[in-house]
N, C-alpha and C positions, 0 to 999 in steps of 0.2 A: 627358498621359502619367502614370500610375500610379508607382511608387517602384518596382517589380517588372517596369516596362516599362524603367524608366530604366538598372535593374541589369541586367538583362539587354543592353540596347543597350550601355552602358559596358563588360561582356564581352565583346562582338564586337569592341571595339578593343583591349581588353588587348594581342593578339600584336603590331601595330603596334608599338605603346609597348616592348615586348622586343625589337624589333628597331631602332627606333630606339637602343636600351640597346647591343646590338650592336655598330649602325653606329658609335655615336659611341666608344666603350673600343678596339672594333676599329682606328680611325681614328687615335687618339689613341698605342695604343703605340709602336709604328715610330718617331716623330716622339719621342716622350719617353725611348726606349732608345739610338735610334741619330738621333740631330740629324744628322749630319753625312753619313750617308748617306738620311736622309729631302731633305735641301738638294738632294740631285743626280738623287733622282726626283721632286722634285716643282716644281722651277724648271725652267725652258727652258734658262736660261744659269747654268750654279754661279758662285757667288763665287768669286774667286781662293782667299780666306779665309773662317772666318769669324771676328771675333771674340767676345768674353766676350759681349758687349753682345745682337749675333745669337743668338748660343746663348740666352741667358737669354728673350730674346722669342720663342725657338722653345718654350722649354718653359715658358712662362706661357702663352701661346695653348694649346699642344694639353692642356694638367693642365683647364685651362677648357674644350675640348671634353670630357676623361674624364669631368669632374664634371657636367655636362651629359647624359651618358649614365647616369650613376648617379643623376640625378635624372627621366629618362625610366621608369628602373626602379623607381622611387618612385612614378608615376604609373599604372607598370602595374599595383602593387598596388591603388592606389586612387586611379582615375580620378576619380571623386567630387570629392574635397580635394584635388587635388592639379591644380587648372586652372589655377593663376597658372604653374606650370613650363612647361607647354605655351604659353603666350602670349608669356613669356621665349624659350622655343625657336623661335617664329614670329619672333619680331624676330631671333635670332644666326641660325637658318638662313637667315633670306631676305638679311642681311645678306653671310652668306657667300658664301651663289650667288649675288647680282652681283656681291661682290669679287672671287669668282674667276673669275665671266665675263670682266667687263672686264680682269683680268689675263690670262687666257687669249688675251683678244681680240688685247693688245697684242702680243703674244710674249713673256711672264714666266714663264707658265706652263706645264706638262706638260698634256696632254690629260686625264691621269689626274684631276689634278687640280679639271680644269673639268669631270671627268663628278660628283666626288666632290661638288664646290657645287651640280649640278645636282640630284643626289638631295637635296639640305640643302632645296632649293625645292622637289620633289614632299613632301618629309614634313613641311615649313610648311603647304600644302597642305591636307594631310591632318589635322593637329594643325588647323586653323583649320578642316575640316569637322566633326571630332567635337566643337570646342568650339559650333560653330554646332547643329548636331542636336539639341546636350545642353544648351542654353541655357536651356530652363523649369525643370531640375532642378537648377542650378548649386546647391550648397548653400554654398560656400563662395566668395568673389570672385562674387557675381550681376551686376555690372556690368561684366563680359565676356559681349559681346555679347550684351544684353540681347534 
């Protein structure tokens, strides 16, 4: 594959990587504006409460999905350099969609919720096909999936 085959392939994923940018800033507001109303659609059963402690792990988890998403948007400038994000993102999305499977499984979760980890695993998915496709060109991290 040519450097002008590479750039071109790495264009066709661009909009992916924007929309991952999206999903995840989209994902993330709700939860970092309104905690306390994210808590009641997105559990099965609300807390009676919650306290300092809850609050603060709701908005360190979802600040971590934002910045996640603004470094997918980093990626979509330039696919190239920017492979180690997308490998990071393979391990918290697939991490996500089982955790929110098997919470969804037990009865913890909204449905909402387990479709929203289920997308976090098609766009692992997809991040782990463009970095496979684009493996002889890697310029930067070459020992991602060599």
């Amino acid at each position: 594959m040519t450097q002008q085959d590479y750039e071109q392939l790495a264009n066709r994923w661009k909009p992916l990587f924007w929309v991952a940018m999206g999903y995840n800033v989209v994902a993330a507001i709700g939860p970092l504006v309104m905690p306390k109303l994210f808590t009641t659609l997105f559990f099965a059963t609300s807390p009676a409460s919650l306290s300092v402690i809850s609050l603060l792990h709701i908005q360190l988890a979802w600040i971590c999905v934002f910045a996640f998403g603004v470094g997918y948007g980093i990626v979509a400038l330039n696919p190239q350099y920017n492979r180690g994000i997308l490998l990071l993102g393979i391990l918290g999305k697939l991490y996500v969609g089982v955790l929110f499977s098997v919470f969804w499984w037990s009865g913890h979760l909204q449905v909402a919720a387990f479709l929203g980890g289920l997308g976090d695993i098609v766009f692992a998915a997809l991040f782990f096909i463009y970095l496979y496709q684009t493996r002889s060109q890697a310029k930067v991290l070459r020992w991602i999936l060599l």
